[in-house]
C-alpha positions as CSV (number, residue, x, y, z in Angstrom):
1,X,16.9,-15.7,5.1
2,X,17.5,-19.2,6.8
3,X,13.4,-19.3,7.9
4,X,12.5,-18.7,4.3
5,X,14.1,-22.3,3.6
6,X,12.1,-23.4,6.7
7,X,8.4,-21.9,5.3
8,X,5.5,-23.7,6.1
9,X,7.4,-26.6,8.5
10,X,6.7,-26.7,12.7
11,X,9.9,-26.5,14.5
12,X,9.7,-30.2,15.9
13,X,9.7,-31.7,12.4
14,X,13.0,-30.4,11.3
15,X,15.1,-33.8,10.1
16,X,17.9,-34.7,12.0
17,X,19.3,-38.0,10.6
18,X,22.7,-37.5,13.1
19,X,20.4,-38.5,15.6
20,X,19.8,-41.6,15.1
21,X,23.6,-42.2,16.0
22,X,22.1,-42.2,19.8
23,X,20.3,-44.8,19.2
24,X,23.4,-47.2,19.2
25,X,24.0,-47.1,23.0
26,X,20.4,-48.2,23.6
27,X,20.4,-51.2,21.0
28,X,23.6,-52.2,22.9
29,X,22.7,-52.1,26.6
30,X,19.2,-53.2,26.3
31,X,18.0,-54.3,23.3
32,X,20.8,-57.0,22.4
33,X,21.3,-57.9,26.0
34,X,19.1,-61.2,26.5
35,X,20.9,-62.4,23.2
36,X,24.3,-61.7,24.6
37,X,23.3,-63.0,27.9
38,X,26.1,-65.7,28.5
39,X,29.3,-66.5,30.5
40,X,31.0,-68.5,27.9
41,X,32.7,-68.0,25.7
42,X,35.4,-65.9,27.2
43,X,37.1,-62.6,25.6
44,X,40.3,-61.5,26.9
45,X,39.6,-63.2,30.0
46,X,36.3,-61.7,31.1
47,X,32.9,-63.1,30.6
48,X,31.0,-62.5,27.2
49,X,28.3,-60.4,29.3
50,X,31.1,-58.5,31.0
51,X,32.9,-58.1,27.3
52,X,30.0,-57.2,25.7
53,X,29.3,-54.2,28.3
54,X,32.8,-52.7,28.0
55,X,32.1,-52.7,24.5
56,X,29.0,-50.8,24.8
57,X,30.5,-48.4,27.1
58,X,33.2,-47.2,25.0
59,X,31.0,-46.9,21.9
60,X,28.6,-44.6,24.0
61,X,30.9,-41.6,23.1
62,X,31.6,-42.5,20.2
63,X,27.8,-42.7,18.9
64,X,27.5,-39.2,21.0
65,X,30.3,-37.7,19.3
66,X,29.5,-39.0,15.4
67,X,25.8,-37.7,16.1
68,X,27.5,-34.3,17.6
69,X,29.6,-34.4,14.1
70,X,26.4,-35.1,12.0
71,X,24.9,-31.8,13.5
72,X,27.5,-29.7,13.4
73,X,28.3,-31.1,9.4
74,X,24.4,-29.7,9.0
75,X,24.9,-26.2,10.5
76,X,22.6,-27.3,13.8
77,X,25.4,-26.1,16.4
């Protein structure tokens, strides 16, 4: 019954918009880095480079767990 809702689609192009969630810890580490790529100013006493990485690190499970949520909300796990 759930492959009849699935007729006439490949298995790679099932839509899973969750995903996209894991894109955050990219755009964080790599993407914005040359704009965030500075020592002042200075946030709670650590550089804005070092700030901005503690920042990213913290939201990395955050954006794995939301995109975890989004597939389980779906029925995918």
């Amino acid at each position: 019954m759930r492959n009849e809702s699935r007729a006439g689609r490949t298995p790679g192009s099932r839509k899973r918009p969750a995903l996209l969630w894991l894109l955050l810890p990219y755009v964080l580490f790599l993407a914005a880095l040359p704009l965030v790529n500075r020592v002042t100013p200075t946030v709670l006493g650590l550089p804005f480079l070092f700030f901005w990485m503690l920042v990213a690190t913290l939201a990395t499970p955050l954006s794995v767990w939301l995109a975890r949520r989004g597939d389980i909300k779906r029925g995918r796990v």
